[in-house]
PDB file as gemmi writes it, atoms N, CA and C in Angstrom:
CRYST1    1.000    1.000    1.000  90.00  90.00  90.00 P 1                      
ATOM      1  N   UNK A   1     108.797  69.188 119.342  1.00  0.00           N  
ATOM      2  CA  UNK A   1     107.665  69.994 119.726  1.00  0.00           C  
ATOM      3  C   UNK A   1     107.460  71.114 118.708  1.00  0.00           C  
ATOM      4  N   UNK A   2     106.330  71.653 118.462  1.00  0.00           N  
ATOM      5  CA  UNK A   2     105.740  72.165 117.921  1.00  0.00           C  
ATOM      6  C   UNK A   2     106.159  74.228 118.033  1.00  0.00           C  
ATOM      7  N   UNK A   3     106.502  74.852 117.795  1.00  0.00           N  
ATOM      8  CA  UNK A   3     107.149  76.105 117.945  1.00  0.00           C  
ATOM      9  C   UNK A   3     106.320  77.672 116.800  1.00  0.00           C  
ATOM     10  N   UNK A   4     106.613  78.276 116.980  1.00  0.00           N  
ATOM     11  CA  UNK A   4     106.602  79.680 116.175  1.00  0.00           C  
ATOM     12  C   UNK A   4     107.567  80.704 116.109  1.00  0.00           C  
ATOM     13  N   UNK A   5     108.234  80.832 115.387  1.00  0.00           N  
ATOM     14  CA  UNK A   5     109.210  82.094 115.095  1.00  0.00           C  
ATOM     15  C   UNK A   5     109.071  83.305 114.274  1.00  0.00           C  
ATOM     16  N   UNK A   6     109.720  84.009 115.416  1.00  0.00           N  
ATOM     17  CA  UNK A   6     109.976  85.487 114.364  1.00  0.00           C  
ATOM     18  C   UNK A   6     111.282  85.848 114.111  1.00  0.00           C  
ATOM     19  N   UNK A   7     111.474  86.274 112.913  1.00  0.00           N  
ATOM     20  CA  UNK A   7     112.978  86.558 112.301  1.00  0.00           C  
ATOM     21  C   UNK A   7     112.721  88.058 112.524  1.00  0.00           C  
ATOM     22  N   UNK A   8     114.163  88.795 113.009  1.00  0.00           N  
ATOM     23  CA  UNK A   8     113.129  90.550 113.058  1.00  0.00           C  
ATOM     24  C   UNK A   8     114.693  91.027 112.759  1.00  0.00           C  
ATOM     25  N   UNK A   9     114.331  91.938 111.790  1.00  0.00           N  
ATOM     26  CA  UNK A   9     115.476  92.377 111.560  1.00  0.00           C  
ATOM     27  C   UNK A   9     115.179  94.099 112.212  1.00  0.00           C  
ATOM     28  N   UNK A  10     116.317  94.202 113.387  1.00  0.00           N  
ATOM     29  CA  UNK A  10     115.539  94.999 114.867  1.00  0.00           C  
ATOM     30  C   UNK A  10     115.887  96.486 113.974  1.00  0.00           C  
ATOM     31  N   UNK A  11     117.051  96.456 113.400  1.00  0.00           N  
ATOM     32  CA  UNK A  11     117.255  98.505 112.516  1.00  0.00           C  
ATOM     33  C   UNK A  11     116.694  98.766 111.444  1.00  0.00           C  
ATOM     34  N   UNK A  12     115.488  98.256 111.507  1.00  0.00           N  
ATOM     35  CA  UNK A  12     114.556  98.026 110.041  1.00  0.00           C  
ATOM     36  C   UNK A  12     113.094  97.441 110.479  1.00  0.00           C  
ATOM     37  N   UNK A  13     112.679  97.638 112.226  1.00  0.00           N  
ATOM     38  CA  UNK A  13     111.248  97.504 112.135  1.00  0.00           C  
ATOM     39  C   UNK A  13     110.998  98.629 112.795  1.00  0.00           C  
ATOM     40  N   UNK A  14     109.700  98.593 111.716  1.00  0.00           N  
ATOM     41  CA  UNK A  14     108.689 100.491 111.790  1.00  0.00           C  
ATOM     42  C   UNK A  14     106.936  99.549 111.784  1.00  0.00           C  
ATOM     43  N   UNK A  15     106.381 100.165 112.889  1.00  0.00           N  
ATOM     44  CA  UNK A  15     105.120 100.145 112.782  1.00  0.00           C  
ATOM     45  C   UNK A  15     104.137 101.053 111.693  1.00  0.00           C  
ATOM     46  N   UNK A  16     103.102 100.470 110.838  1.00  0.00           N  
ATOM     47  CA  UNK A  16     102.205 101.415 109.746  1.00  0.00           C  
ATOM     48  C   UNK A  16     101.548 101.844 110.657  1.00  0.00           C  
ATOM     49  N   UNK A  17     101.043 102.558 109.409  1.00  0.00           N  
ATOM     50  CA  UNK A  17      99.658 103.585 110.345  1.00  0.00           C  
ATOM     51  C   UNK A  17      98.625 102.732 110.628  1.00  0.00           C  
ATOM     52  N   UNK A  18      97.935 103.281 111.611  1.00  0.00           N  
ATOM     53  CA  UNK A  18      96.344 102.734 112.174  1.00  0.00           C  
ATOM     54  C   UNK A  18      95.403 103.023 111.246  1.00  0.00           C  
ATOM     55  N   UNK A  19      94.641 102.010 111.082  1.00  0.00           N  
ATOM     56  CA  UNK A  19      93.268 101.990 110.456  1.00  0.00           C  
ATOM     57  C   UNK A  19      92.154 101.465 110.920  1.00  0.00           C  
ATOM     58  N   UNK A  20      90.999 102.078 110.695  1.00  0.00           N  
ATOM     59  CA  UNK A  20      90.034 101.121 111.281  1.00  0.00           C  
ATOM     60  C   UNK A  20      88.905 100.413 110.303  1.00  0.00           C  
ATOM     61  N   UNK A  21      89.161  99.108 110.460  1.00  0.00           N  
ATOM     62  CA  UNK A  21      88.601  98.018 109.446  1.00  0.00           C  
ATOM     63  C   UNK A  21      87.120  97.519 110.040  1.00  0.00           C  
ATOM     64  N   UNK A  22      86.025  97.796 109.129  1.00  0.00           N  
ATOM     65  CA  UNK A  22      84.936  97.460 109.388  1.00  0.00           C  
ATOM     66  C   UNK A  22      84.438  95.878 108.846  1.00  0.00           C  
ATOM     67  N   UNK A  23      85.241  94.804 109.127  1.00  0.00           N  
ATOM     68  CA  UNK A  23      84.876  93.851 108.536  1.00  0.00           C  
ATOM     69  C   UNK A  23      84.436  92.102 109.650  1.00  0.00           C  
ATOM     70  N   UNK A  24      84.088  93.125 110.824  1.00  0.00           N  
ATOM     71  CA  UNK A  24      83.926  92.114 112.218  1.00  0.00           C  
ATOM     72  C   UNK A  24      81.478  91.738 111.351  1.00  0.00           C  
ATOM     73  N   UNK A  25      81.509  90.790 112.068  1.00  0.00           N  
ATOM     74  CA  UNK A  25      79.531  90.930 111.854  1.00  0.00           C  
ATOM     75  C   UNK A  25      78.949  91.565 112.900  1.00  0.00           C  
ATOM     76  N   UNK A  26      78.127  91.657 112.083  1.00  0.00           N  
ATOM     77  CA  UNK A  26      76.589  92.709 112.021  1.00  0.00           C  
ATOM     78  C   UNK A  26      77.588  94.404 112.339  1.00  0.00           C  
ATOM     79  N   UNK A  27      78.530  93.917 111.740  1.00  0.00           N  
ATOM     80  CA  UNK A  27      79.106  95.883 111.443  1.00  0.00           C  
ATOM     81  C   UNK A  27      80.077  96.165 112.287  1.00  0.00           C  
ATOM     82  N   UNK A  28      80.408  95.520 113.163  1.00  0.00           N  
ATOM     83  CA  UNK A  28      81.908  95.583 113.812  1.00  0.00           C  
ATOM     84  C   UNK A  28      83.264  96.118 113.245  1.00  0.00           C  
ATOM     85  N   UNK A  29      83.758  96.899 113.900  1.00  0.00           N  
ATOM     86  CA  UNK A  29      85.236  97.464 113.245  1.00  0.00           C  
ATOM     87  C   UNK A  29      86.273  97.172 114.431  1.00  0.00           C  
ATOM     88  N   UNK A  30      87.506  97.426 113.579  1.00  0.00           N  
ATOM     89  CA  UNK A  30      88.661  96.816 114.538  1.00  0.00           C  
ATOM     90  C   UNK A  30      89.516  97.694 114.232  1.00  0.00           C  
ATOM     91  N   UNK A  31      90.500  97.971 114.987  1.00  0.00           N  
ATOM     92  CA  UNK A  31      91.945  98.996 114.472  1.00  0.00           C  
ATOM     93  C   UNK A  31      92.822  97.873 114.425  1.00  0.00           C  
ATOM     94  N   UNK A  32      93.367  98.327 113.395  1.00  0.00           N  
ATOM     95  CA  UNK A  32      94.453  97.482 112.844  1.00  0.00           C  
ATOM     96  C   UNK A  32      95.437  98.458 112.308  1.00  0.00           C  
ATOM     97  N   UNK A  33      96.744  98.106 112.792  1.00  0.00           N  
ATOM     98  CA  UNK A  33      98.160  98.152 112.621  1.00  0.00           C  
ATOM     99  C   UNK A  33      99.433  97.496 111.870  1.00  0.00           C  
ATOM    100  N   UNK A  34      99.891  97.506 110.790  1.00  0.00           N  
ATOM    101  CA  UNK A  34     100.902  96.836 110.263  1.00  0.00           C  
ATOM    102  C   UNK A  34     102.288  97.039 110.695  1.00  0.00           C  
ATOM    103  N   UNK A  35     103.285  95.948 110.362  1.00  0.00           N  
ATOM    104  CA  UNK A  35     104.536  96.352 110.799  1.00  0.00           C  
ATOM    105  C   UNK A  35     106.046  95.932 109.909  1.00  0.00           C  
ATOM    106  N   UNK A  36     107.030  96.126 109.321  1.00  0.00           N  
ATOM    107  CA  UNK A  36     107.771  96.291 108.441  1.00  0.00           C  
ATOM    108  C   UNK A  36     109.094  95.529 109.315  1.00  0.00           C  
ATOM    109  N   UNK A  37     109.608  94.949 108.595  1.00  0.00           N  
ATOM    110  CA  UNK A  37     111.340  94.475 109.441  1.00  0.00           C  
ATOM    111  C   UNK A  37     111.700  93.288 109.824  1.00  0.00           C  
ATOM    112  N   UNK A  38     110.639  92.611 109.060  1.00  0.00           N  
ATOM    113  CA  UNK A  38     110.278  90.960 109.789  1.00  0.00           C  
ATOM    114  C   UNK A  38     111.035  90.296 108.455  1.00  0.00           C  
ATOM    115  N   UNK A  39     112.421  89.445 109.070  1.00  0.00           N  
ATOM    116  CA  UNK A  39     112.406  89.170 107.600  1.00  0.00           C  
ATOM    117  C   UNK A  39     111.742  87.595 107.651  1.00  0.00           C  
ATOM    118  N   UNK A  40     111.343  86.742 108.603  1.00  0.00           N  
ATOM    119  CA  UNK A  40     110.510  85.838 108.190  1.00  0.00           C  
ATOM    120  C   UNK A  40     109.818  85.128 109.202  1.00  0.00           C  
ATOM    121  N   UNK A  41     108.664  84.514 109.427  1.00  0.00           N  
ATOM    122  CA  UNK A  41     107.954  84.276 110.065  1.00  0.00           C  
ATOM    123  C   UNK A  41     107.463  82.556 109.853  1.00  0.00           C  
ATOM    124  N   UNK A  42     107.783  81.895 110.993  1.00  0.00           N  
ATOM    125  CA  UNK A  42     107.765  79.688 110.410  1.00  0.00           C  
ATOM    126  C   UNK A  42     106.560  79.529 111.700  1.00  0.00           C  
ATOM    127  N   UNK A  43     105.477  79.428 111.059  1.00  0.00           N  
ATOM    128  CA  UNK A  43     104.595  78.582 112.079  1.00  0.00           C  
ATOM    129  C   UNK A  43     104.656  76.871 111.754  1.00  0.00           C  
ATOM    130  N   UNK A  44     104.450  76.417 113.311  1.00  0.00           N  
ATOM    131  CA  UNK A  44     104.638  74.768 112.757  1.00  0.00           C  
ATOM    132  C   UNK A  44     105.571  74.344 111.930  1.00  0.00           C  
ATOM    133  N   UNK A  45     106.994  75.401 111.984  1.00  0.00           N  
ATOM    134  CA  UNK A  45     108.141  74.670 110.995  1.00  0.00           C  
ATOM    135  C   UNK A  45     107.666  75.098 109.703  1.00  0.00           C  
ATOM    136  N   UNK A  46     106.404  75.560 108.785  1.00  0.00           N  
ATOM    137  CA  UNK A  46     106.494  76.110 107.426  1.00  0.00           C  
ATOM    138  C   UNK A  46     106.991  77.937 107.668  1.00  0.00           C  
ATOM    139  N   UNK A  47     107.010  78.328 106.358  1.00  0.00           N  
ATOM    140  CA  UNK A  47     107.396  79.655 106.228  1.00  0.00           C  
ATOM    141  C   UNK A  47     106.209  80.493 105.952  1.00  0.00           C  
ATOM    142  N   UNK A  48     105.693  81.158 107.058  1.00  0.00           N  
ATOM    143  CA  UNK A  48     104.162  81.772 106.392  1.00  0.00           C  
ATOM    144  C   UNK A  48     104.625  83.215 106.025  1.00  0.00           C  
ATOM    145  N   UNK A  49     105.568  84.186 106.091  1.00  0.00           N  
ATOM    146  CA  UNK A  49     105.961  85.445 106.155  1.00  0.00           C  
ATOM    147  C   UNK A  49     107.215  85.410 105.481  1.00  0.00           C  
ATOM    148  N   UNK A  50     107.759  85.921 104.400  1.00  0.00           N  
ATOM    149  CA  UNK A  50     109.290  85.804 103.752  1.00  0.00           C  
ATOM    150  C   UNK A  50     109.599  87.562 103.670  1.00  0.00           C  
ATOM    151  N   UNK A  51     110.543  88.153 104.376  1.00  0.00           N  
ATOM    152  CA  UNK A  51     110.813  89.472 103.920  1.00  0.00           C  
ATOM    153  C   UNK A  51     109.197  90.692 104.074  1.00  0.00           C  
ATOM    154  N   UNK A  52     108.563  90.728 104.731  1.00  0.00           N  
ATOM    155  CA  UNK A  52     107.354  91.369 105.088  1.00  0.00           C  
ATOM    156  C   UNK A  52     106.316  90.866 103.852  1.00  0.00           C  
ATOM    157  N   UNK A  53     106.380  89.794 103.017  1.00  0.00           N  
ATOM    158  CA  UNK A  53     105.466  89.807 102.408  1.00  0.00           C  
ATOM    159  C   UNK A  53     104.934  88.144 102.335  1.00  0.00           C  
ATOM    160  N   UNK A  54     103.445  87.885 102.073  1.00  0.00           N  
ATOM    161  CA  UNK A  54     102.822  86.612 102.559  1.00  0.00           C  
ATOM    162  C   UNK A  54     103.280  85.407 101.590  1.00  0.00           C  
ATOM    163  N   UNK A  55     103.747  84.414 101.907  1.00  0.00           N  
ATOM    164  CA  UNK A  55     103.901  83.023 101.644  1.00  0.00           C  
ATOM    165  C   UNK A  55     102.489  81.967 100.774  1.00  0.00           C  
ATOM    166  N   UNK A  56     101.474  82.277 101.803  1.00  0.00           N  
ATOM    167  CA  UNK A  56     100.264  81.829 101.474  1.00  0.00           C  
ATOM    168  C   UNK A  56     100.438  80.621 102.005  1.00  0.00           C  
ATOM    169  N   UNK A  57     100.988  79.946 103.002  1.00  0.00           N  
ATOM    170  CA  UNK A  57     101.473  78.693 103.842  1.00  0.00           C  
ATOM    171  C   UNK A  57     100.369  79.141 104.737  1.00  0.00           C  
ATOM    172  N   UNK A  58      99.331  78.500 105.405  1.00  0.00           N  
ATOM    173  CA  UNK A  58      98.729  78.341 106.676  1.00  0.00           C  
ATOM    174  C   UNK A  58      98.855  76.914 106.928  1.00  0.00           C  
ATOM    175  N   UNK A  59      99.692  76.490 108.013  1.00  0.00           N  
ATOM    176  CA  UNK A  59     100.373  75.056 108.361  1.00  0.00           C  
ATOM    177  C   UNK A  59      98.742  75.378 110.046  1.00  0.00           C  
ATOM    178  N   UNK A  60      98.627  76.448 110.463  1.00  0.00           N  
ATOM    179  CA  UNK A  60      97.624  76.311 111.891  1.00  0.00           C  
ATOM    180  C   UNK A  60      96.177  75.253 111.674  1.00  0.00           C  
ATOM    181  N   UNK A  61      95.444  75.238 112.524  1.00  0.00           N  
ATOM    182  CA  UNK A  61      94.129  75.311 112.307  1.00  0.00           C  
ATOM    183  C   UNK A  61      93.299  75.723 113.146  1.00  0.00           C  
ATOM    184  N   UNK A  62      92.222  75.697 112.837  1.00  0.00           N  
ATOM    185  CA  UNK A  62      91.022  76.443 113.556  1.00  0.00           C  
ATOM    186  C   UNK A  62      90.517  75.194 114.893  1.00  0.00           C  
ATOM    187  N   UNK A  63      90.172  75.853 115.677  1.00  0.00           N  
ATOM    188  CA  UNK A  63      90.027  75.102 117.032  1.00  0.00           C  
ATOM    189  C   UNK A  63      88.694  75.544 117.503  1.00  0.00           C  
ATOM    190  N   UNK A  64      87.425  74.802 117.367  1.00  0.00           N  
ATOM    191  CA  UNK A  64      86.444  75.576 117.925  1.00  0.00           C  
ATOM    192  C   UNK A  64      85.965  74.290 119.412  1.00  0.00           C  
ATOM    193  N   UNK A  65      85.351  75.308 120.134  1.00  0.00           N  
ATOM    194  CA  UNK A  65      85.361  74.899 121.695  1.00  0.00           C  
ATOM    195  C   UNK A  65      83.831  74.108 121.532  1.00  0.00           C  
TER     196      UNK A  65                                                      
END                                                                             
């Protein structure tokens, strides 16, 4: 079966600061939050997250209704 993991390395995760990102349509913004301590992240069994920084692996897909 199909799974998602997080590797968290727990005395080494810190939440970033808040921002608010204007990049939703017709002008929508969102707050967005980053977070530090992850040392790796496997969707679908690939590695999309190594040590807080991106892989460039997207193993998901888009599902429209």
């Amino acid at each position: 079966m199909k799974a998602d993991l997080n590797v968290i390395d727990y005395p080494h995760l810190k939440l970033g600061e808040l921002k608010i990102i204007a990049d939703l349509p017709a002008g929508g913004s969102r707050l967005m939050q980053g977070a530090s301590g992850y040392v790796a992240t496997l969707v679908n069994g690939e590695l999309t997250r190594r040590f807080d920084e991106d892989t460039g692996a997207r193993p998901g897909r888009l599902i429209r209704s």
